[in-house]
C-alpha angles and dihedrals in degrees: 000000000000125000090248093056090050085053094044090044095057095044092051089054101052089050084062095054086045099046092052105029097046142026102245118148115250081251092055096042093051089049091053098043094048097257122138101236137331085279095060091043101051091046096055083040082072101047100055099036105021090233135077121263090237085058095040095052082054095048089047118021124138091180120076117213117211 
């Protein structure tokens, strides 16, 4: 694995905690994760857990959202 991937690897998964344990927006999540911006994000989202981050924060998510 390259370094890149790793990085790419953690801040995926921290996408994913904050998707599902807050109610950033996708542009506030990717800033906070290191990300360029909520495309990249979510491109690299779907690499990593076949589904969008917008799904997979509906599958999983812990914090409701009024």
């Amino acid at each position: 694995m390259s370094y890149s991937e790793y990085l790419n690897r953690l801040r995926i998964g921290e996408a994913g905690r904050l998707l599902v344990s807050t109610g950033l927006r996708m542009n506030e999540i990717a800033d906070a994760c290191g990300i360029s911006d909520q495309s990249r994000l979510a491109a690299l989202f779907k690499r990593y857990h076949h589904s969008s981050p917008v799904a997979y924060r509906k599958l999983n998510n812990k914090f409701k959202i009024t």
